[in-house]
N, C-alpha and C positions, 0 to 999 in steps of 0.2 A: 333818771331813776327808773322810769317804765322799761332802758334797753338795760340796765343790769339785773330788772326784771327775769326780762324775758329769756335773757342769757342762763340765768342759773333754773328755771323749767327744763330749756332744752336739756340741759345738763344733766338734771335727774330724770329726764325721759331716757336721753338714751343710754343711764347706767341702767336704768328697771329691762330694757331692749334686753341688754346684754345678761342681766342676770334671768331672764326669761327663757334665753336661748340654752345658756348653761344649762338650767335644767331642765327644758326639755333633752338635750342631749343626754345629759343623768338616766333621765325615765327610760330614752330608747335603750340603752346600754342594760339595763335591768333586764327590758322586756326580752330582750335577743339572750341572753342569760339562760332564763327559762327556759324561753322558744325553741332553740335549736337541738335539744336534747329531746325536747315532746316531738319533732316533727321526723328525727329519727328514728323515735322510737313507733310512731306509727307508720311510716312509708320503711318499710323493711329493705337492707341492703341486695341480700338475696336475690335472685330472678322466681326462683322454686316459692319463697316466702311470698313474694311479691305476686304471684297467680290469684293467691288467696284472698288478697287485698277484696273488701266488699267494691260492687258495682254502685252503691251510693257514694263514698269517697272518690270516685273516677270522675262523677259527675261535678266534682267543685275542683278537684286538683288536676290542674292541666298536667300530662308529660306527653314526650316525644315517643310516636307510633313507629315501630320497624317493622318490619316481616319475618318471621319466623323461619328459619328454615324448612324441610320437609323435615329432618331426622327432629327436630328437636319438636316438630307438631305431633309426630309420633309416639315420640318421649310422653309426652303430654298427656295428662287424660282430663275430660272438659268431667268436672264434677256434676253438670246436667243431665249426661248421657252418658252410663256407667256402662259399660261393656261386660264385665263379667258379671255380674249381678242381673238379675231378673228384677226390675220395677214392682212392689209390692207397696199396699197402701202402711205397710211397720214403718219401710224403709222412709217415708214422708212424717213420721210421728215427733213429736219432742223427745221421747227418749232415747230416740237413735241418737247415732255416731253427730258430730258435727257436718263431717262430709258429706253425711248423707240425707240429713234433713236440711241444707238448703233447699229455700225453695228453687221452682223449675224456670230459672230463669236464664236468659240465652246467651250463650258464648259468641260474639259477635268477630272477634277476634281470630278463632281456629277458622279451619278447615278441613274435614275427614273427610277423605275419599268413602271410607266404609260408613254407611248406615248407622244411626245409634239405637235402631229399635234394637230390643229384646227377645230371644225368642229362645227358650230354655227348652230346648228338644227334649234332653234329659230327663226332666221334668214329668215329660206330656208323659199321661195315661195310655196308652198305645191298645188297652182291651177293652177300651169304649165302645160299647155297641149299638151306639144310635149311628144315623148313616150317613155321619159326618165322621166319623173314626176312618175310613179310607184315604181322606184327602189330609187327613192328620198324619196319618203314618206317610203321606205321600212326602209331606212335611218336612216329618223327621228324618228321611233318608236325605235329600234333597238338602236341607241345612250339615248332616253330616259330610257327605260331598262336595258343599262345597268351604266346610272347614280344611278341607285336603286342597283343592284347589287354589284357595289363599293363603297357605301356607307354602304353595310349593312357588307360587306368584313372588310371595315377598321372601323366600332363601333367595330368588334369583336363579334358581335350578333350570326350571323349564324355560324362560327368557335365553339362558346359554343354549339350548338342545334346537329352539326354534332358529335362532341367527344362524346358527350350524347348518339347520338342514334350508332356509332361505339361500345360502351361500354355493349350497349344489344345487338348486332349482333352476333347473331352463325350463322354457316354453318358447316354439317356434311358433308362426304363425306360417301356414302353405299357402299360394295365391289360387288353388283352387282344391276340390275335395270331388272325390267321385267315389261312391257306392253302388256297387251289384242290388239287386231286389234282394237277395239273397243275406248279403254282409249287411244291408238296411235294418231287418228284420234280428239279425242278429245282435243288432247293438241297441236293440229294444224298441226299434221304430225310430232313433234319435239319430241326426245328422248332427254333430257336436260344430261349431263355428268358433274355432278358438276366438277369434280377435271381431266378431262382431260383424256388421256389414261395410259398406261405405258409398257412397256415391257412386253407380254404374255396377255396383253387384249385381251378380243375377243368380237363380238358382232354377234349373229344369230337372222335372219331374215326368217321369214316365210310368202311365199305371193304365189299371183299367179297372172300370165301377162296377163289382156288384150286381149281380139281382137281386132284384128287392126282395124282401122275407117281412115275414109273419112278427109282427111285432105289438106286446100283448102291453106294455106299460112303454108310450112312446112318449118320449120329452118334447119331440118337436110337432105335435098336434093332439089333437082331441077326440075320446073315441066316442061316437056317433052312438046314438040307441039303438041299441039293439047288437052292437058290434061288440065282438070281444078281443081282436083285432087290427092292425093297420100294417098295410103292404109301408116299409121305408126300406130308402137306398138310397146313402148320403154316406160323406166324408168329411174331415176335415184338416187342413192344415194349419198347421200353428209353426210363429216364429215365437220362440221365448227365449226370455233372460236368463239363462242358466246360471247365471255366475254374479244377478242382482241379487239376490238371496242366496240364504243357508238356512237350508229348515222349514222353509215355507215352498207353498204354490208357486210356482217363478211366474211371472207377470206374459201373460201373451202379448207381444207387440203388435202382431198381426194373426187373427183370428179370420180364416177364408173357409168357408165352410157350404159347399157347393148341396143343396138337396135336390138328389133326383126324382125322387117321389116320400113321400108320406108329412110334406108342410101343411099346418096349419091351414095353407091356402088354398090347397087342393092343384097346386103351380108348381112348375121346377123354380125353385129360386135359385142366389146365389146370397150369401148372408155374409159380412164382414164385419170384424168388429175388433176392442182391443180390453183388458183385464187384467186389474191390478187389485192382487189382495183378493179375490174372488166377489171381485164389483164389475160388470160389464159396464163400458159405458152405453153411448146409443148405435144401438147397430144400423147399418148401411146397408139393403136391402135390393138386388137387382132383382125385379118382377118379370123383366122380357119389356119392358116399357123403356123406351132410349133417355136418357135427362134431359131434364126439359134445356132449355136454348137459354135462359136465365141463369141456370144454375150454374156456380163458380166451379171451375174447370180444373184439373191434375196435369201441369205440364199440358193445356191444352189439349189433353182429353176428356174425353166424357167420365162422369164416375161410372155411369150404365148404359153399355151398349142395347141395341134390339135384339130381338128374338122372335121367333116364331112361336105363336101362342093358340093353344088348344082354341080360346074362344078371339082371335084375331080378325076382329072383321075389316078391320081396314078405317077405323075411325078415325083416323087421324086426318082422313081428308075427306069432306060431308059431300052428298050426293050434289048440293049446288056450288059447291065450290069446284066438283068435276062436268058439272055443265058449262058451266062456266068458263073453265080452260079449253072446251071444248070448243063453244063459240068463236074466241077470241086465237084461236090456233097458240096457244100458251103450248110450248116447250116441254114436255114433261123430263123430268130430271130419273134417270135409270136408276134404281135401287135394287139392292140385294138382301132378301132376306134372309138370313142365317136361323138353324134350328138351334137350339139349346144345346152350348159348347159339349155337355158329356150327357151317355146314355150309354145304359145297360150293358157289361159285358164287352164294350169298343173300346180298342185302343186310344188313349190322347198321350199329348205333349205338351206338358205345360211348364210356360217360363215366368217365373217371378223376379220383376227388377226393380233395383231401386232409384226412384228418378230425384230431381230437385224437390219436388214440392209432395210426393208420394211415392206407395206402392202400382205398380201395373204389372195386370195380368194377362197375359197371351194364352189362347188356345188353339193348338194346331195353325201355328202361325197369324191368327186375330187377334185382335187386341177386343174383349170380353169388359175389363171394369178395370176400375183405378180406384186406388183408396189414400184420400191424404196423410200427410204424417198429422197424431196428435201429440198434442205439447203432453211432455211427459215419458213420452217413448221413443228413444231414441235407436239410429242405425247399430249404433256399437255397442249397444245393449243387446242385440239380437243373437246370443250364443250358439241357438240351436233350433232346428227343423224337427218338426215331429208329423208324421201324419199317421191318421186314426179313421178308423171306423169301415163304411162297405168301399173295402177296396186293396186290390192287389197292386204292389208297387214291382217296379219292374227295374227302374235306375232313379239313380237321383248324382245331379252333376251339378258343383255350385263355381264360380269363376269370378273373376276379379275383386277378391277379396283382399283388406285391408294386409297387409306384409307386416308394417310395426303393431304392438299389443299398446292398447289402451289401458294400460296394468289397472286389473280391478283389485290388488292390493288395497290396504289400509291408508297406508299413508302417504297416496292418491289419492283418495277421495277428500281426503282431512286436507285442510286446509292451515297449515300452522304460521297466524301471524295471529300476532297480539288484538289483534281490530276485533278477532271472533272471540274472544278471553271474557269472562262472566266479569262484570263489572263488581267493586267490592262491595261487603252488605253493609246497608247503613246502621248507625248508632242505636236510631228508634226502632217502634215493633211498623211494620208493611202493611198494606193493606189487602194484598193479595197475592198469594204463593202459587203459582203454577208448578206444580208436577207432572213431568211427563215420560210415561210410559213406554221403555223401548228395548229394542234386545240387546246383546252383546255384539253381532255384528252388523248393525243396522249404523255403520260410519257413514254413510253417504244421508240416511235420513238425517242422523244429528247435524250435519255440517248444514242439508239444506234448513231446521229447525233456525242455527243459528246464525245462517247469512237471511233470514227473513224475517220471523215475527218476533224472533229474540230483538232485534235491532231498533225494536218499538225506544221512544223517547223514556216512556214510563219504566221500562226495564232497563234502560241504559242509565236511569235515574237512581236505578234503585228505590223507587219506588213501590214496584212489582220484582217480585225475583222469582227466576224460572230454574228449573231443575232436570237432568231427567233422572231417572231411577231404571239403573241395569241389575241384572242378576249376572251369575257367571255363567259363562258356556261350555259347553262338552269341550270344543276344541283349544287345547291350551292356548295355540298361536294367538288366537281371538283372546283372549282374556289379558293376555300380555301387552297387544294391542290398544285395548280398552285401559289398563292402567297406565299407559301412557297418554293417552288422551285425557283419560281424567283428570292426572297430571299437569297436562300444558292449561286447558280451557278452565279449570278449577270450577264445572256445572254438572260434573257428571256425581250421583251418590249410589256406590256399588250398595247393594242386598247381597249379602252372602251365602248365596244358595243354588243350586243349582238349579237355573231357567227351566220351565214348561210350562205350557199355556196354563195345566189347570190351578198354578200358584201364582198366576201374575195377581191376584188378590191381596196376597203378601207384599207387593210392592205399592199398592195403593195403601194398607195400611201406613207401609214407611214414610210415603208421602207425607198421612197426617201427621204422623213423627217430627218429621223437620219442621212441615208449618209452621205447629202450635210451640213446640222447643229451640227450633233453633232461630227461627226470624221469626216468631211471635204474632203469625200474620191474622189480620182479624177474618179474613175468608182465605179457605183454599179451594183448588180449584184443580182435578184430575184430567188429564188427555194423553190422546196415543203421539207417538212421533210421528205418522202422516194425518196430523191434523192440523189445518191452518186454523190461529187464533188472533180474533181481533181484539190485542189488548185491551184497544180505548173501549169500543161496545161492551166485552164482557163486565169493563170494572165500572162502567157505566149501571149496567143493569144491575151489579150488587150491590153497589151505590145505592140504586133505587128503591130495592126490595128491603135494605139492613135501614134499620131505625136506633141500632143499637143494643137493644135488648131481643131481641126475637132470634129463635134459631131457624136458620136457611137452608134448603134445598132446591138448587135451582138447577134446572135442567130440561132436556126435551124427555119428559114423562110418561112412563107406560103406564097403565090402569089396567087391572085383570087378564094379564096375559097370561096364558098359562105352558107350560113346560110342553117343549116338542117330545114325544115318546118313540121317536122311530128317526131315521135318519140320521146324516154324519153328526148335528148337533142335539140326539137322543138324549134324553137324563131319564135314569131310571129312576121307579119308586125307592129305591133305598139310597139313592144320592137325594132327591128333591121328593118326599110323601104326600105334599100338600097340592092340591087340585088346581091354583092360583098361586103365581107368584105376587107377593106385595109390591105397593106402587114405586117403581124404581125410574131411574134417568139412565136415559140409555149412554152406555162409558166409553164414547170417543169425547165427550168435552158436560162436566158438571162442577156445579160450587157446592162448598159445603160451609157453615158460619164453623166459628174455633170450637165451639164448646161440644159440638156432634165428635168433631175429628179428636177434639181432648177423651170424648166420652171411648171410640174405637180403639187409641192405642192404650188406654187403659185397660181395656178389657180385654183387648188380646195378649198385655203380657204377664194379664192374670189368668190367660187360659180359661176365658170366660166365652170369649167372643169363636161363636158358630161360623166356621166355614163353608165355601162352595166356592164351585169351580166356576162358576161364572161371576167375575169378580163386579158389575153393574147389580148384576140381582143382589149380590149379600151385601151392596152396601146401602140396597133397600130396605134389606132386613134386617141392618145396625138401625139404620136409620127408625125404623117403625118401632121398632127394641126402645129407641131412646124418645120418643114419641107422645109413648105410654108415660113418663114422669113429666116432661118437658114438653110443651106443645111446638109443634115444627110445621115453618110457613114453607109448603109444595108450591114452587112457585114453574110454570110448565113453557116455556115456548120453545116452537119451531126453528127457530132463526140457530139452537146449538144442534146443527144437521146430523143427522145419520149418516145418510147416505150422499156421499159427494159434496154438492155444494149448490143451496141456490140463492135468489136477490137477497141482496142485505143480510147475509147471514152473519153469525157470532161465530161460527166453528164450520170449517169446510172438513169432512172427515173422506180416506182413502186420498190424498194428493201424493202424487209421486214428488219426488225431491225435486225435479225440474218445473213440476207444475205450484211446488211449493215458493218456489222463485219468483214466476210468474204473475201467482196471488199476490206478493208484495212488491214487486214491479207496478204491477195497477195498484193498489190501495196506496204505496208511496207515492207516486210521479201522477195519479188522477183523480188520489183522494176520498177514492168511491171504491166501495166491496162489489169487483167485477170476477165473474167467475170465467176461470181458463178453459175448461170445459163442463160442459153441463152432461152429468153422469146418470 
């Protein structure tokens, strides 16, 4: 009884299974019914439709990520960052367009080589008469040209005319060069070096120094009371990079600079040194004093030989140490003293070689000083001889110079593999956006930018994302150039205007542009391209300083400085009228929080925001502007350097591209911020 029980339970258990299953299968059928028509109707077939799609629906619907070609990123325009339109607070209102009252949120997706600031030249007032209207008009000519030039960029026009004329360019390199005093002077004082130096080069000079003269504002001493004068008679010879820059100072590689009278020291010296960007480093100083027996040696010479010295008395060996030898019948060893290699009006010959480990200088058959190489300044950098100041040249004969060219073309210095390629932006907003500051043809800075501090974990992370920010250049080839490198590395963001120092200001706004619009970053952070940055320290210290709500400036902080009036960095009263500049960070390496950098590119493309040509000062006095509503934490240290580089710093500023290697060579492989050379 109990098993025919149990027999007919099972039985209507498992008809109830089975009519259960039935209808859940019923209900699915229903639901997909529905479903597939709503899921159409919101994920649009379209690609064009499909852009539109909000960024909150991305976030719950997974699809498959592609790459977009270049033409069709082109095609494209990111609704964030409208190109023909000037940013105005309408255009963010509810009753605008749909397009255009999205809010300002980031297209993580694109890529624009060009800028999406704003800057409606059109627009600009041009008869403003406060004494910011000159660098506005500098402005508008400047964005007009360089609407020409990227136009003429993307026809492709000028790319054909440059291959053309690369395709008839030779350059021979001669194994040696010799100039008359005569043909010297005619070619400006400059010995051109097509292909650089090399190992066992040499270059002899034939001149004679000067009498001294009357010299009323001397640089290399001080005039005495009562004095309105100082007798000098000195020269100097320079090796420089001709062909490391366009546009700028070329970099001295070797600075030999003989004074025969009017030093500081009241002594004939001999003074050596080297100069990048117009930063000396530490000069090398022969007195007439031999180097000491400790001191590390050039190829086994001395750095500074002796000389015969006005006040010479023979110290080097003390009255009981010559009684002494005396007693003891002690050997005296012959020496020869030599007077100070040049003087007044005398013929010399001097040979400049380059050895393994330095420079040496021969005079009249002596060997006089030796100068080592610094990191940073290399033999085949050395384009060209120049000699200046009291002194007639008579020949100049240079010999065993390099035969093949070390092409200082572009795409030699560029490095094209995927390894140096900007890693992709992430989903979420950054913590901190590096922008950096750099010309059109400054290819060797970027390439050293990005075989070094770029290669940080946090920036490979995407974590940190680096930038630099170029304008265009006078010379078409260079721009061409540059769009292909933007191209392959995808970290370069063109400003469309044509480059000059007194707009680089223009490019730090764009900076804030990208941060705050397009990576969303909670700090940005401005610097040049010879400035080494130590990502972990900096994003350390705004770490530190941000609590979240507060607005930041952090940087190595000036306080009551006030405007030079005379000299090559003059500003006159109608560019700068105020007595003190406001408290600014000096702008090889500063932070700013989002909401300062949100506050500058809003006002600049509402044609609010005050220019100057010194782009540190004005973003002083954005900063002090936005101050007055919003309280802003000055936060001041030493460690984001001015000048060069010292212990533990945040920012080594002036580093040549070799020396920017260097920096990360030590900070990678020993972990510790060691300086290459101390500047």
């Amino acid at each position: 009884m109990r098993r025919a029980k149990l027999e007919t339970f099972i039985g209507l258990t498992r008809q109830r299974s089975v009519q259960i299953l039935v209808l859940l299968g019923f209900s699915y059928m229903i639901l997909m019914t529905f479903e597939v028509p709503f899921l159409f109707k919101v994920i649009p077939e379209d690609d064009d439709d499909a852009s539109s799609f909000s960024f909150q629906n991305d976030a719950f619907s997974w699809r498959p990520q592609r790459l977009d070609s270049e033409e069709e990123l082109e095609e494209k325009e990111a609704p964030i960052r409208p190109l023909k339109q000037t940013l105005r607070a309408s255009l963010l209102s509810p009753s605008s367009s749909s397009e255009n009252s999205l809010p300002l949120k980031r297209q993580m997706r694109e890529y624009k080589t060009i800028s999406g600031l704003n800057f409606d030249w059109r627009a600009l007032n041009s008869t403003t008469k406060d004494g910011f209207s000159g660098l506005h008009r500098t402005a508008m000519i400047a964005f007009q040209v360089g609407e020409k030039l990227w136009d003429d960029i993307q026809s492709g026009r000028v790319q054909t005319a440059v291959e053309k004329a690369s395709e008839n360019r030779t350059e021979s390199c001669p194994n040696s060069i010799s100039l008359s005093g005569a043909e010297f002077s005619g070619k400006g004082k400059v010995m051109v070096l097509p292909c650089g130096l090399t190992l066992g080069s040499h270059i002899t000079v034939v001149g004679k120094p000067r009498v001294a003269h009357a010299e009323y504002d001397p640089k290399i001493s001080l005039l005495k009371d009562g004095d309105q004068s100082v007798m000098v008679s000195q020269f100097m010879m320079d090796l420089i990079g001709l062909k490391t820059v366009d546009g700028e100072d070329p970099p001295r590689i070797l600075h030999f600079n003989p004074r025969l009278k009017g030093d500081w020291s009241g002594k004939p010296v001999i003074e050596q040194n080297t100069c990048f960007r117009q930063q000396w480093g530490t000069a090398l100083r022969c007195e007439g004093w031999k180097s000491r027996l400790d001191e590390e040696t050039v190829d086994d010479l001395v750095k500074c030989e002796k000389w015969i010295r006005d006040d010479d008395n023979r110290s080097g060996e003390s009255k009981a140490t010559w009684w002494l030898s005396r007693l003891i019948g002690r050997t005296k060893k012959v020496t020869v003293d030599w007077p100070y290699p040049f003087a007044e009006d005398k013929l010399f010959v001097l040979t400049l070689s380059a050895g393994l480990e330095g420079y040496h200088v021969n005079v009249d058959g002596r060997h006089v000083t030796s100068f080592p190489y610094r990191t940073g300044f290399a033999l085949e950098d050395a384009t060209g001889l120049t000699m200046n100041g009291d002194i007639d040249v008579h020949f100049v004969f240079a010999a065993s110079l390099p035969s093949s060219h070390p092409s200082f073309a572009p795409q030699k210095q560029l490095e094209m593999s995927s390894r140096w390629q900007a890693p992709p932006l992430s989903e979420g907003p950054v913590e901190l956006f590096i922008g950096v500051l750099s010309a059109g043809n400054h290819f060797a800075e970027r390439m050293a930018v990005r075989k070094s501090w770029m290669q940080n974990k946090l920036i490979k992370s995407s974590n940190v994302v680096a930038r630099f920010f170029v304008a265009l250049h006078a010379r078409k080839e260079v721009n061409v150039d540059l769009k292909k490198e933007a191209e392959f590395f995808g970290d370069i963001v063109i400003v469309p205007y044509a480059d000059t120092y007194d707009l680089v200001v223009v490019k730090t706004v764009a900076i804030c542009e990208y941060g705050v619009r397009t990576v969303s970053a909670k700090n940005i952070m401005k610097c040049d391209d010879d400035t080494f940055v130590r990502v972990d320290a900096v994003l350390k210290e705004a770490r530190k300083a941000a609590d979240g709500s507060r607005s930041l400036y952090v940087g190595n902080i000036n306080y009551y400085h006030k405007p030079l009036r005379n000299g090559k960095w003059a500003v006159t009263y109608e560019e700068w009228p105020e007595e003190d500049y406001p408290p600014y960070a000096n702008g090889p390496g500063y932070i700013l929080s989002s909401d300062i950098a949100h506050y500058i590119v809003s006002e600049f493309e509402k044609h609010n925001l005050r220019m100057f040509k010194m782009e540190d000062v004005s973003v002083g006095m954005w900063v002090e502007k936005f101050n007055a509503s919003r309280h802003v934490e000055y936060i001041h240290s030493l460690k984001f350097c001015q000048f060069g580089c010292i212990e533990d710093y945040y920012t080594a500023h002036y580093q040549s591209p070799k020396q920017m290697i260097c920096l990360w060579n030590k900070l990678h492989n020993l972990g510790r911020p060691l300086c290459c050379n101390m500047r």
